[in-house]
Every structure is written in structure tokens, then in C-alpha cells.
N, C-alpha and C positions, 0 to 999 in steps of 0.2 A: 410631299413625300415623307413617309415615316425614316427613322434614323435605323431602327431595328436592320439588325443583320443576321436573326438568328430564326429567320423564317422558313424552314422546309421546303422545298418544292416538292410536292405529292406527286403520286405518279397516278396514272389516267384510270378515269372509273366510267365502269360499264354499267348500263343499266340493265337489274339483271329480271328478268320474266316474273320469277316469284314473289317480288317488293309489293308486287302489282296484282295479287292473285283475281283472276276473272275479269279484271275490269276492263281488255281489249274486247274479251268475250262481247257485255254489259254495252259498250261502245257500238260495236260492231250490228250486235240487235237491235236496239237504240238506232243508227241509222239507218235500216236497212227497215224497219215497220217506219218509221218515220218518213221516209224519202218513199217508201212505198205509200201511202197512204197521200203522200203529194202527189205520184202521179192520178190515184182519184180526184184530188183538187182540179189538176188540171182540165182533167173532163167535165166535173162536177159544173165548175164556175172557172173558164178558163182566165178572163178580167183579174178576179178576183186572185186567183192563182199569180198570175203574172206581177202583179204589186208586189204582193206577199213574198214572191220567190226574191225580187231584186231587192226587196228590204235587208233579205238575210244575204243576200251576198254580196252584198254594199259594205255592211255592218264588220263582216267576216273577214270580207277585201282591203278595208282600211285597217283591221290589226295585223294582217300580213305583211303587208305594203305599208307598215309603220315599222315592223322587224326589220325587211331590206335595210328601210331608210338608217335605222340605227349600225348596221353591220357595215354600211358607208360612211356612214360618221366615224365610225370607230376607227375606219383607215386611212380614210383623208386628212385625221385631228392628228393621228397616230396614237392613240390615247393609250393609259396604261392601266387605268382601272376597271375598261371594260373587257381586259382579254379573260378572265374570268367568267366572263356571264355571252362570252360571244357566241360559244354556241348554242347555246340556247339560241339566240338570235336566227343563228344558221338553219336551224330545225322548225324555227316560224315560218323563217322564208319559204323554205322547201318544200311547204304546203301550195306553192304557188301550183304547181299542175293541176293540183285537186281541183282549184277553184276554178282554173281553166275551164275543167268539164261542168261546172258546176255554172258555166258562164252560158252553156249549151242550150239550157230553156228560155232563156234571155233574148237568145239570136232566131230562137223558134215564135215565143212569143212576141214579139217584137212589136208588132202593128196595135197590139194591148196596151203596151208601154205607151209606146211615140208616136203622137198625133199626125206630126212633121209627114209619116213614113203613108200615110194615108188620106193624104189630100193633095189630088190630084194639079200638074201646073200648069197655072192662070189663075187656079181660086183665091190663091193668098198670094198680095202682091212683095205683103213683109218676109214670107215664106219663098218664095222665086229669090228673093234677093240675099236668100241664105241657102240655096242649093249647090252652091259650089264644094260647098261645106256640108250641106247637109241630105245625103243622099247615103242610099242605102250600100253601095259598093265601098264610097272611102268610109262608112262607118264599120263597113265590115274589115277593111285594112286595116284602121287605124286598131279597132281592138282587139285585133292579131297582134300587131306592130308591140299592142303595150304588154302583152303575155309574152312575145317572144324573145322582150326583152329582158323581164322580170327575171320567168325562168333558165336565160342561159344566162344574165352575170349571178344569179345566186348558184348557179350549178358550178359557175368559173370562182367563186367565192369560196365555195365548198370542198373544189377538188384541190384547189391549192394547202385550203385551212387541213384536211387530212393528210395529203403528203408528207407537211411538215410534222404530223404527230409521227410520221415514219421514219423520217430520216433528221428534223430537227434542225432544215436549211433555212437560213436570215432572209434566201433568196425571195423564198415564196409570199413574207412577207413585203417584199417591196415591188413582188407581181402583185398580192392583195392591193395595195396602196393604186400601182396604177390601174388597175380596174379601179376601183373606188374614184379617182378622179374622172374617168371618162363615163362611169356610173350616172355621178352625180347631177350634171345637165340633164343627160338623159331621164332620169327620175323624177325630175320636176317636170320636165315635158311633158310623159309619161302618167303621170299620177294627176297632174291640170287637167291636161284632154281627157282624161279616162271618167273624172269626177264632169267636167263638162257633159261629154257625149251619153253617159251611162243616170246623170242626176239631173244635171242642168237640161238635157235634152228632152225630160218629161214634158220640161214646159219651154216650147221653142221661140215664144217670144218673151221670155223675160232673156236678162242680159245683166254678169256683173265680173268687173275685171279682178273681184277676189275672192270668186268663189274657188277656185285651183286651191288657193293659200287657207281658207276655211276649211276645205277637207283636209289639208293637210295637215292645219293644228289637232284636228282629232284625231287621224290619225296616230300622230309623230305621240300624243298623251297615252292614247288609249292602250297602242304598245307597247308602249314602256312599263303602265301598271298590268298588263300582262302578262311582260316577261317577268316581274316581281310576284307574280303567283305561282309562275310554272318555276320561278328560282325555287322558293319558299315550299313548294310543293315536295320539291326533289329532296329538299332538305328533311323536312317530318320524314320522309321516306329512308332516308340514311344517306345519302348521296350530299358531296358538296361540304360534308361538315366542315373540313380543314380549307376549303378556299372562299367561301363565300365569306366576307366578316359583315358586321353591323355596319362598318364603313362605307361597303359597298349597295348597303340597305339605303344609308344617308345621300348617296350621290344619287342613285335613283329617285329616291322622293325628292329632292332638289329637282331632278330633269321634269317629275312631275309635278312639280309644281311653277316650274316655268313653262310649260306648254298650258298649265291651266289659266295661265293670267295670256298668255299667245293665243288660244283660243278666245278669252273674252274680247282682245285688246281686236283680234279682225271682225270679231260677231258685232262686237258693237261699231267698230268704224263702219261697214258693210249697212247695215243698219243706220245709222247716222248718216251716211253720205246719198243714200235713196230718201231717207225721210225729209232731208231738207232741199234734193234735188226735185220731191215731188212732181215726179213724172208718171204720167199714167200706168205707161208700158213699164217702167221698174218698180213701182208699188204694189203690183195686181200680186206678185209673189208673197211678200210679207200682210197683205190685208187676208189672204187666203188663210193665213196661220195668225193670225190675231184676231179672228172671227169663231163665235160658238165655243164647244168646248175644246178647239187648238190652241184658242188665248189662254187657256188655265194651261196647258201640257205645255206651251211656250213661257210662261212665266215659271213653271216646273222648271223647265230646263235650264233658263238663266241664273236660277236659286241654286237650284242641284250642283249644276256641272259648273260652276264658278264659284259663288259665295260660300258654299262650303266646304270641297276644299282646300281653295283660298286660306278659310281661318283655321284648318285645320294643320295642312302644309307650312303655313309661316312657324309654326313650333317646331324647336329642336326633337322634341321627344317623339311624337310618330315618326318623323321619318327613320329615327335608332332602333325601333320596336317592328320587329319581322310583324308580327300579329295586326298589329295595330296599324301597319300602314298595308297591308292585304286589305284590311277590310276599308282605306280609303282607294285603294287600286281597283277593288271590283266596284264601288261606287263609280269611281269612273268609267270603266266598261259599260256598265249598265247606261249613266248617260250618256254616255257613245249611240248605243241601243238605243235612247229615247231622240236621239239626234237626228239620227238617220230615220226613225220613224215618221220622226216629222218633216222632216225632205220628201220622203217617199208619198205615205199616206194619203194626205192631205188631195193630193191628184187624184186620187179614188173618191175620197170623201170630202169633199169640199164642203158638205153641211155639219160636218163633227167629226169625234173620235167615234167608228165604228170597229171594236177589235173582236176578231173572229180564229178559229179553232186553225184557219188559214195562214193566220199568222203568225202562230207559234210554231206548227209543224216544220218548216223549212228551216227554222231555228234549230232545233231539236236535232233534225237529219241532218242540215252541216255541221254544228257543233260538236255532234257523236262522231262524224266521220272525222273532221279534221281531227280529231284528240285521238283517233282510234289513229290516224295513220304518223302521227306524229309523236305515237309511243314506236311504233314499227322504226322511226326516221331514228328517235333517239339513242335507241338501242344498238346500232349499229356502228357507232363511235364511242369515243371519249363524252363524257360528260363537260369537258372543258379542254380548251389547245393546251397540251402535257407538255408541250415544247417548244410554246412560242417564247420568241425571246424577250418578250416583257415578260413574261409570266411572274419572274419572281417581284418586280415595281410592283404588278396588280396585288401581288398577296400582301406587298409591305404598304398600300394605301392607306393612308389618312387623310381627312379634312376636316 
């Protein structure tokens, strides 16, 4: 904690339409020829569609469902340097409905995706002994279960976090806290099975008890150098100048650079514990991706999305420099992006990388959308809790 006593509390800022000239417009077209142009996908090549869709809302899924995770952190720790940057957080999450519907070609597609969902029982003896589990009624619960999760404690997050901008009660904050504790079981639950049923489920005879904890380090990374863009973003644009400091710049690249060494530290045990248990049935996953040209995109990704940066992040100075640690935050996103490609793909093409016009477009059309509705979500509040009662700790942060 800084000593300073002579810190202002700012009072709350709106984000105001003209900052922004056209660009919901820009957005809004953008998704709408895009997500148009998927539904010819789907006709065209419905297979190929079907990959392609759940790559991009995998991808999309785990930076949202990386915002939650942080807006629980935040109240479970009780933390004081992130009520500054919380809502942001608030307004990632809030995109959870979007992707709900966006979950919709998924549950139509389905028998494209999941083998499991299409082979009739008796034929696979290892597949009967997983239908307890794996059948198409409790798949359809369970990924109810974890949307209707998502979306009502972010919404109980949200109506609490605004209240307080109204009247300015300590109360709301220690109703934030307990949701956040009863949150927090639930989100791991919640975000394991989701990544299980929705990645793992591609291929229904591999098996690994940490792959829940792998999606999750890329997630818990990927949004964090997220929200350092959409911070950063808001700031060029005039917004934020008096609350956000370089301090706050430095504890972020710290968070990311401990999910980048959390992400290697499960990829490699994950990896290490199947290579030396050399099992048929847990190897067929990783031979599938270190075969043809997946072994280069996979050696890509252990270089990218770890070693560099790894040596980048261990310096004080990026993480003090807004600029300079944007451009390691979208580095991460991006291998976020090649992460999840290589989950996905690979089940299509088992003979190589084949990248097709299919798989960019569903990128394209969620990405426009969620930005387009997430300028609608921002606008509508404070740009940050004007009256939570850390507020003025978060503005006096140092480390």
C-alpha cells in the first residue's frame, strides 16, 4: 500500500457514443455479413462448419469465463487493486448470453462434432461403459446447467456492483463476497465439465484428469491480457486517465505472467504423465498433434505461448509500459487462438493443418458481435465502482 494521502476520488465516467464515432455501426456489419455468410457454411459444408463454429466459441468462451473467474477473485481475496479495473471485468462477463446463443449451432450440430452421439449401443463396449455419462439428454442438462450458472451470478455480480454506484452501501459489497464464495466451487465445476463435455468430448475415448485445469490456465491468462486491452483501449480514448495508474498496469502483467508459467507448468505435466505412462488409449491424443504439419503448430505453441512471454514478463519494464505490455497481452490472446485450434482441428484433419475461409468467418462474426454488444453493455454504467469502498486503496496502489 502507497503512503500517499492526497489521492482524489474521481467521480464516475460514462462512456460517451461520439469517443467511438461508427465503430458499433463497423461492428454490427462486421457481424452480421459474417455470421451471415456462416450460415452458407453451414449448408455449404456442414462438418466443416461445425469444427469451425466450436473453435470460435471455445476460443471466445474461455476469455469470458476467464473475466467471471477474475470478478471472483476479486471478492473472495477482497482485493483492492483490482476495484479499478472490476468493471471492465463485469462487462466481459455480461457477454455470457451472447455466447449462450451462439452455443445454439453447437447443440444443432452436434452428431458433426461427437462421435459418442452416433454410434449406436453394443458397438463400442468402452463407449456403453461411459453412457451414464455420456448421452445426449444429460449433455444437454449439463450445458444448460453451466450457462445458467454463469449468467445469473454475473447478473447477481452486476446488480449488486451498480446499486452501490447509487447509494454507496459497504453492504452490497459483502453480498458481492458471498456470492463470490459460493461462486467459486461452482466455477470450477462448471468450467471442468464444460471444457470436458464441449473439447474433451470430441474424442470420447481419450481421458485426462487435468484437462478442466488446462483450460483453465488459458483461460484465467488470456483474460487477464484482455482486460489490459480493453483497459488500455478506454484510456487512448480519454476514459480512466485519473484511475487507472502504471501500478495497476504492473500487477496485471505480474497475474500474466503467472498464468503463463501455470499454463506451461499443467501442459507439460499433462504431457509428461501420458508420455511416460505410455498407454495406448492416452497417447492416440497427443500422437494426433505431433504428427505432419500439427508437430510444427505444436512446437509453435510451446515457443509462443510460454518461452516468450516468459522472457519477456520476467522484466520490470513491460509490465510498467501500457504499449508494450498490449502488444505481449494480444500475443497471448492470439496463442489462446492457436491453442484451441489445436484442440479443435486436428479431429477434422488428422492428416495436417488444413485452414479454410471457414475458419476465419465465425471468428470474425463473434468477435464483431461480442465488441458490438459490449460497447452497448459499457455505456450504460460507470466506467469503474465510483463508490466502492476500496476505491480510494485501489487508486493509492503500489507495488
Amino acid at each position: 500500500m502507497s503512503e500517499r494521502s492526497d489521492v482524489p476520488v474521481p467521480e464516475g465516467e460514462y462512456l460517451e457514443g461520439n469517443r467511438f464515432p461508427g465503430l458499433s455501426l463497423i461492428l454490427a456489419l462486421v457481424g452480421l455479413v459474417s455470421l451471415g455468410l456462416c450460415v452458407v457454411g453451414a449448408f455449404y459444408n456442414r462438418h466443416q462448419f461445425s469444427f469451425s463454429w466450436l473453435f470460435a466459441f471455445a476460443f471466445f468462451f474461455t476469455l469470458i469465463a476467464g473475466s467471471f473467474f477474475w470478478i471472483i477473485v476479486h471478492h473472495v481475496s477482497d482485493a483492492e487493486w483490482s476495484v479499478v479495473v472490476r468493471r471492465q471485468l463485469e462487462n466481459l462477463a455480461l457477454l455470457m448470453p451472447v455466447m449462450l446463443v451462439f452455443f445454439i449451432p453447437i447443440l444443432i450440430f452436434r452428431r458433426h462434432l461427437f462421435e459418442w452421439m452416433t454410434i449406436a449401443p453394443g458397438l463400442d463396449h468402452l463407449l456403453d461403459a461411459k453412457r451414464i455419462y455420456l448421452n445426449w439428454h444429460f449433455f444437454l442438462f449439463r450445458s444448460l446447467f453451466y450457462f445458467a450458472f454463469f449468467i445469473c451470478a454475473t447478473l447477481l455480480f452486476r446488480h449488486f456492483s451498480i446499486r452501490q454506484d447509487r447509494d454507496g452501501n459497504p453492504a452490497n459489497t459483502l453480498k458481492m463476497r458471498t456470492i463470490g464464495f459460493i461462486s467459486l466451487p461452482l466455477f470450477g465445476l462448471s468450467l471442468t465439465f464444460g471444457a470436458y463435455d464441449w473439447l474433451l468430448g470430441l474424442d470420447y475415448k481419450w481421458f485426462s484428469t487435468m484437462w478442466g485445469v488446462y483450460i483453465f490456465a488459458g483461460a484465467a491468462g488470456s483474460s487477464m491480457s484482455l482486460l489490459v486491452l480493453v483497459i488500455t483501449a478506454l484510456r487512448k480514448a480519454g476514459y480512466l486517465q485519473e484511475t487507472i495508474t502504471v501500478e495497476h498496469y504492473h500487477i496485471m502483467g505480474k497475474w500474466m505472467l503467472s498464468f503463463t508459467v501455470f499454463w506451461a507448468y499443467i501442459g507439460f505435466s499433462q504431457y509428461m504423465l501420458i508420455w511416460y505412462a505410455n498407454m495406448p488409449e492416452e497417447t492416440e491424443w497427443f500422437i494426433r498433434r505431433n504428427t505432419e504439419s500439427w508437430n510444427s503448430l505444436n512446437l509453435f505453441l510451446v515457443i509462443g505461448r510460454f518461452f516468450v512471454p516468459f522472457a519477456l514478463l520476467l522484466l520490470r519494464a513491460p509490465k510498467k509500459s501500457a504499449r508494450k505490455l498490449c502488444l505481449i497481452a494480444g500475443w497471448i490472446i492470439f496463442m489462446q487462438l492457436v491453442d484451441i485450434y489445436l484442440v479443435v482441428l486436428p479431429m477434422l484433419y488428422p492428416g495436417g493443418i488444413h485452414v479454410t475461409i471457414w475458419d476465419v468467418l465465425p471468428l470474425l462474426g463473434m468477435g464483431a458481435t461480442l465488441a458490438f454488444f459490449f460497447l452497448r453493455i459499457a455505456g450504460k454504467s460507470s466506467l469503474f465502482p465510483n463508490r466502492d469502498p476500496r476505491l480510494l486503496e485501489s487508486l493509492r496502489t503500489t507495488n
